[in-house]
matplotlib code that plots the C-alpha trace (Angstrom):
import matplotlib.pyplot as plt

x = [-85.9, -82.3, -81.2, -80.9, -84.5, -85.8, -83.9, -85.4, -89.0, -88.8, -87.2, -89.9, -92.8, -90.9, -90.8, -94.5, -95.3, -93.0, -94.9, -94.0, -91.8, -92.7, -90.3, -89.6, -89.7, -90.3, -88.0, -85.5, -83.5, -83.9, -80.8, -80.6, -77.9, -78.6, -75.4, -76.0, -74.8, -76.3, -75.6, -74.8, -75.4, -73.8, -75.5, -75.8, -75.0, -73.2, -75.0, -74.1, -75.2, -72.3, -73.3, -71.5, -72.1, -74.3, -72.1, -73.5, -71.8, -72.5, -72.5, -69.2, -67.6, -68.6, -70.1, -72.0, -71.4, -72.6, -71.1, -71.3, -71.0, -71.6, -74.3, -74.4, -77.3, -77.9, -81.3, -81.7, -85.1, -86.3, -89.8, -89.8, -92.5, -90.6, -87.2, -86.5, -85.6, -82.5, -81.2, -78.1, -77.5, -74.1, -72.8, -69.4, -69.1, -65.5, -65.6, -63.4, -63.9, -62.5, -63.8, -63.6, -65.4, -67.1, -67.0, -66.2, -67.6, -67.7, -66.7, -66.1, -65.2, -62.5, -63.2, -62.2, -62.3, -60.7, -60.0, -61.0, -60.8, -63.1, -62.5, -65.7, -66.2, -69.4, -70.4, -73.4, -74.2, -78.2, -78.8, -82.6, -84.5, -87.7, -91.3, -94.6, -97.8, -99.2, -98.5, -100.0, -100.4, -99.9, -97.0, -96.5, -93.4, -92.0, -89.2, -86.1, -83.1, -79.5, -78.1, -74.2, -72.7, -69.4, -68.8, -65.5, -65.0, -61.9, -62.1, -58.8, -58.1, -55.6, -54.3, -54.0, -53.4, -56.9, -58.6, -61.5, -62.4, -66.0, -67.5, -70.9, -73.1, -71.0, -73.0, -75.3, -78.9, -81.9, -84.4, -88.2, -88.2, -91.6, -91.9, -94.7, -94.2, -96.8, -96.3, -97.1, -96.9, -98.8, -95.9, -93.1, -93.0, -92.6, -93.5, -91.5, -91.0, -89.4, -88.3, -86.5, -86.9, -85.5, -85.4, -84.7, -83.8, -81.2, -79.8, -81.9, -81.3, -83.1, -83.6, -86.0, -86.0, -88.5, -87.9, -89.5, -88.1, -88.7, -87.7, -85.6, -84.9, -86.0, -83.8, -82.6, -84.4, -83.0, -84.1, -84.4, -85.1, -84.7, -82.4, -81.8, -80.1, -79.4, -78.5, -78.3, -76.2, -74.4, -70.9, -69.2, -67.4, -70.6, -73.6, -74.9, -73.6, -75.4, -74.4, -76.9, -75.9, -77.8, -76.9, -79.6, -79.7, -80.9, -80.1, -79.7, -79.4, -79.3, -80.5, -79.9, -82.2, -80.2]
y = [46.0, 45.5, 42.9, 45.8, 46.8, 43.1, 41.4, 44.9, 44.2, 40.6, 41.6, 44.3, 41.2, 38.6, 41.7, 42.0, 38.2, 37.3, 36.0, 35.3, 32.0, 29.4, 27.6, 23.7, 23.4, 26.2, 25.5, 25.6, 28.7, 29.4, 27.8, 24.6, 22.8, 20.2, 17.8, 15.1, 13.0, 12.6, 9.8, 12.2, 11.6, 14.1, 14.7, 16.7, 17.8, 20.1, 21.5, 23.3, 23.9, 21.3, 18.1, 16.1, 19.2, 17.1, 15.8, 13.4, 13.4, 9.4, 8.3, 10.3, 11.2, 8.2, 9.9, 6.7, 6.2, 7.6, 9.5, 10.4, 14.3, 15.9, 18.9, 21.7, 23.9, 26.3, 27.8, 31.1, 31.6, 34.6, 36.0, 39.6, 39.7, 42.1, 40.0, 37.5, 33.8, 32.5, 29.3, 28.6, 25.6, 24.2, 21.4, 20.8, 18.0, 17.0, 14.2, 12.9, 10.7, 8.9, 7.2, 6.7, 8.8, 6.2, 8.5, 12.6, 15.0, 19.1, 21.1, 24.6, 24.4, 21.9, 18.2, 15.8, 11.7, 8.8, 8.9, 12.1, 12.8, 14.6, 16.8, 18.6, 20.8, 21.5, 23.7, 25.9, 27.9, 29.1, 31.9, 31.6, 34.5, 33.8, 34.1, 31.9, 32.7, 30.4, 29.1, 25.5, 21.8, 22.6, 26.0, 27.7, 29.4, 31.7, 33.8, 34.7, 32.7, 34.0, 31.1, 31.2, 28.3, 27.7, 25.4, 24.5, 21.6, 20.3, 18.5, 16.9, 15.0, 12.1, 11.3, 14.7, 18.5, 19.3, 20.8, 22.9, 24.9, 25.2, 27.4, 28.1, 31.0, 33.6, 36.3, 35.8, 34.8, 36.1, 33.1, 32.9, 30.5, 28.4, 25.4, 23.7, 22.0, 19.7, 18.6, 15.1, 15.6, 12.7, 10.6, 13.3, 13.2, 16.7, 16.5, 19.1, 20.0, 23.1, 24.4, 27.0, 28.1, 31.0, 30.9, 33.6, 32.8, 29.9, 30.2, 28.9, 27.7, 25.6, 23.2, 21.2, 18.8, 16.5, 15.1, 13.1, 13.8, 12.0, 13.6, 10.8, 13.0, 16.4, 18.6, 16.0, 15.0, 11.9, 12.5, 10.9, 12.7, 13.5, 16.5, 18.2, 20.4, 22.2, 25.5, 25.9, 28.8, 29.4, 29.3, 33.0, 32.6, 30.9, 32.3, 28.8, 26.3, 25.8, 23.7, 21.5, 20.5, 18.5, 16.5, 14.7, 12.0, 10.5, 11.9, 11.3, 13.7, 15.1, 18.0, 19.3, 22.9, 24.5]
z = [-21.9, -20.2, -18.2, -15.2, -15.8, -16.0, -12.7, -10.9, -11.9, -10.9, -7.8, -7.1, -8.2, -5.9, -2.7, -3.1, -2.9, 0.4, 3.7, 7.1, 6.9, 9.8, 10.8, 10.4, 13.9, 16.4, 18.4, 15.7, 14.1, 11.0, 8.9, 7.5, 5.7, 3.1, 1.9, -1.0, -3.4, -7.3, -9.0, -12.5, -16.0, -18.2, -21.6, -24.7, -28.1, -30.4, -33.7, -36.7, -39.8, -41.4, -43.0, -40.4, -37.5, -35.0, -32.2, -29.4, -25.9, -25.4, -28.8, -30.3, -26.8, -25.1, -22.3, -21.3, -17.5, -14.5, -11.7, -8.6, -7.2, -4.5, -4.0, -1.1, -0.1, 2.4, 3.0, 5.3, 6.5, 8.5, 9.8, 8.3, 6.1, 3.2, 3.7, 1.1, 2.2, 0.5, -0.4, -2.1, -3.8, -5.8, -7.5, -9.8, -12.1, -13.5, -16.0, -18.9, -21.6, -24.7, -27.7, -31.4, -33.8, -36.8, -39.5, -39.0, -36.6, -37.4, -34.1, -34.1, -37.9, -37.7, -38.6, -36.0, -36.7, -35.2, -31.3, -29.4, -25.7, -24.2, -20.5, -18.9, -15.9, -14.6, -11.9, -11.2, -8.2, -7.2, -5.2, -4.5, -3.3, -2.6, -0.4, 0.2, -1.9, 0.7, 4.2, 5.5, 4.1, 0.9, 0.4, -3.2, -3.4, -5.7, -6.4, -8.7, -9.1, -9.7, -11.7, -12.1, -14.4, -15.4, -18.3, -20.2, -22.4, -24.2, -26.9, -28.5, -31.6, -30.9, -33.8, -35.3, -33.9, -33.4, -30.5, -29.3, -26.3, -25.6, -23.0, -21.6, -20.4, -19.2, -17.6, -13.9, -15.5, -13.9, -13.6, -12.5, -9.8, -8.5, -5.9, -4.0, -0.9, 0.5, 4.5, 5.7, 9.2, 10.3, 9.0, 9.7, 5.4, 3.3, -0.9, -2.4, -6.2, -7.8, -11.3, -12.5, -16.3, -18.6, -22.5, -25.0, -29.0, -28.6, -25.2, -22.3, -18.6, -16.9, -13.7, -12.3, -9.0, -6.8, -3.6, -0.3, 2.7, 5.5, 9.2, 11.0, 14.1, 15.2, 13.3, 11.0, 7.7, 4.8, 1.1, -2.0, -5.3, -8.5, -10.0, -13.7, -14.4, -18.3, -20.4, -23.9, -25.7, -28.7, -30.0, -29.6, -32.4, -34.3, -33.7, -36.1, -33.3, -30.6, -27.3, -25.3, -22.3, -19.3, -16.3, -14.8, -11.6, -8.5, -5.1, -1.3, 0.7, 4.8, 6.1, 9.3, 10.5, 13.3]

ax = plt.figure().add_subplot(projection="3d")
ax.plot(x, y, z, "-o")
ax.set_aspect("equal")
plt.show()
């Protein structure tokens, strides 16, 4: 089955599913936008099939310290029952390191050693389409998310003439998308956890994220969660390497419905 065939199915599945949103507070529109800040820890690691081909982001490119980013979201709710809700979420992550390499390290089939440097960028964007398999204390969402991320990483031998290029998914991934949402309104206090998982061979994407949200004011709400964020693919010149990226944190966050 293609990818055309498979993102209409779960767009036909996600359509059938959809309920009549209701709204945060009724006297309230239906928009609400949601700025935070993660505290980020970048992670991952670099495979092959060469004796020295396992490379560690902290321990050989001395990702070891945390970071904070900004996130943006955007959520669009409306009451027509076969309309998707969307929210949009984003993030971009720009980090650099340096450190020495104890012993050799196989990238991309060239052997770096000594000091490397080490430039990422990070940035994903969610477009969430989703509906309500349930409406009251406790709400079970579900829907489809289109999951943009761009991924480049440098990677540069110091002491020699070496250097890589590594870049992540390319194409707009189709991604099941599920959430529950539990309302505390006798202390003004909303539970919410969602995920969002895709994996086929060696490539997969994936997110999950839990948060309590506490409504300070009548359109206003503070947060505190928990965010992660990952994908896995392969090199395109390599179909044996395989990249394994995460970036993972605590939040705050405000959210203001308008």
């Amino acid at each position: 089955m293609n990818k055309f065939k498979i993102l209409a199915l779960s767009l036909l599945l996600t359509k059938s599913l959809f309920a009549t949103y209701v709204n945060d507070e009724d006297t309230l529109g239906n928009i609400a936008l949601k700025i935070g800040i993660l505290k980020s820890n970048i992670n991952g690691t670099i495979t092959n099939e060469d004796p020295n081909g396992d490379t560690d982001f902290k321990k050989d490119l001395g990702y070891n310290d945390s970071q904070n980013i900004n996130t943006f979201a955007l959520d669009l709710k409306n009451d027509i029952s076969w309309l998707p809700n969307i929210s949009i979420n984003y993030f971009r992550l720009n980090s650099s390191s340096t450190n020495t390499l104890v012993g050799t390290r196989n990238i991309d089939s060239q052997n770096f050693s000594g000091s490397v440097s080490s430039t990422i960028i990070y940035q994903e964007l969610d477009t969430i389409m989703y509906g309500f398999l349930y409406n009251g204390p406790f709400e079970f969402n579900f829907g489809l998310n289109l999951k943009k991320i761009d991924y480049t990483q440098d990677i540069v031998e110091n002491t020699g003439s070496k250097e890589v290029n590594i870049k992540g998914p390319s194409s707009l991934l189709a991604v099941p998308y599920g959430a529950i949402k539990v309302n505390l309104d006798f202390i003004d206090t909303v539970l919410m956890a969602s995920t969002s998982i895709l994996s086929f061979g060696d490539n997969e994407a994936k997110d999950y994220e839990y948060s309590i949200n506490y409504r300070v004011m009548r359109n206003i709400y503070l947060s505190y969660g928990y965010k992660y964020n990952s994908f896995k693919t392969t090199n395109s010149n390599n179909d044996k390497e395989i990249y394994d990226v995460n970036i993972k944190g605590n939040y705050i966050s405000c959210k203001i419905l308008f």
